[in-house]
C-alpha angles and dihedrals in degrees: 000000000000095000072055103067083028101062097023092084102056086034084059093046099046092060091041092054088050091048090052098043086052096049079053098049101053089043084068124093125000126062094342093054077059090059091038101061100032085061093055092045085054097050095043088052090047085052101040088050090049090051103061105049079066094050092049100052091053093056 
């Protein structure tokens, strides 16, 4: 029994990785790529916008 509790962990993380790999892989892409990139677009242009007031005021 002891090959048992020895191998059972790996065993355990091995099939928790490729469920996660897999999670990861069919997020990607469709509708949620859309979100996804409509929520990058939207925090580039926040951070864009706050940046040049600043600029403006050192000139």
């Amino acid at each position: 029994m002891d090959y048992v509790s020895a191998l059972l962990p790996p065993v355990v993380m091995a099939v928790f990785f490729i469920g996660v790999i897999r999670v990861i892989v069919k997020t990607q892409g469709g509708t949620n790529k859309t979100k996804e990139d409509a929520a990058v677009d939207a925090a580039l242009a926040r951070a864009e916008s706050a940046r040049r007031p600043s600029a403006n005021t050192e000139a």
